[in-house]
C-alpha positions, 0 to 999 in steps of 0.5 A: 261881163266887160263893156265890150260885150254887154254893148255887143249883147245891146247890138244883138238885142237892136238887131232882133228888134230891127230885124222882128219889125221888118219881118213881121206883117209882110204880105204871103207874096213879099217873100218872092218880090222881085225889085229888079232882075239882079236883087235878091228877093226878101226871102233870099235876103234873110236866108243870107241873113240867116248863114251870116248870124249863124256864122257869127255865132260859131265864130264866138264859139271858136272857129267857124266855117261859111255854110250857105243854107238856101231859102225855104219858107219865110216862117223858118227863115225868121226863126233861124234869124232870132235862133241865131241871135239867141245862140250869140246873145248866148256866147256873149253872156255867157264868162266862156273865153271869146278868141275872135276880135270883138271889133273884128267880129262885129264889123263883118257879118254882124254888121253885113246882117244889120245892112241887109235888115234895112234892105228888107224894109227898102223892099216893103216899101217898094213892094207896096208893103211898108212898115210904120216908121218909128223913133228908135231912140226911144224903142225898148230894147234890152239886151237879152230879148233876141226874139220875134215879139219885139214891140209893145203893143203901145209902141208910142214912136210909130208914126207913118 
């Protein structure tokens, strides 16, 4: 495995683990928080959030076409969002030849779901709903673990 994807999969791997501790914990009316009349709700962030990875993980697989999957349930929607991360771990694990620029790749809705994950914890915080901020830095991320249970029960770099 190259140096690109091996860090590619530690960019997947910190997304997950970003993504898991925004989503977790969140009261039953989160979902539908609305901040202001032209935000998306937290539901309808991580439904876009979702069509983005899912995409992402096409495109490493070859050719790869927007589809626009709406919100349901908050439950689903978070298992769609480390479904797809799991299928692009994956890609990129796997020795399957990769046609899409990496860099390329990663700058569009790779990224674009990176933003929206810190636009979930923006809205816990206004929804009166926050979660524990944390040293990242020091979290356990490994490349590989893509799903919901993220942080150690121990987590020692929480603070308030």
């Amino acid at each position: 495995m190259n140096e690109t994807r091996r860090f590619l999969r530690h960019a997947t791997a910190t997304l997950a683990y970003r993504g898991a501790k925004a989503m977790r914990g969140v009261p039953p009316e989160f979902a539908h928080f609305e901040a202001g009349p032209t935000t998306r709700t937290p539901l309808q962030i991580l439904a876009h959030i979702g069509d983005l990875l899912e995409v992402s993980a096409a495109r490493l697989r070859g050719p790869a076409q927007w589809k626009e999957v709406p919100p349901d349930t908050w439950e689903r929607q978070v298992a769609r969002f480390h479904s797809a991360l799991a299928a692009i771990d994956e890609a990129l694990a796997s020795d399957a030849p990769i046609d899409v620029s990496l860099e390329r790749w990663y700058q569009g809705p790779f990224a674009d779901a990176l933003t929206h994950v810190g636009q979930l914890t923006m809205l816990r915080r206004l929804s009166g709903a926050p979660m524990k901020g944390e040293a990242y830095f020091y979290a356990q991320i490994e490349a590989g673990r893509t799903g919901p249970d993220q942080i150690p029960a121990d987590a020692k770099y929480e603070f308030d």
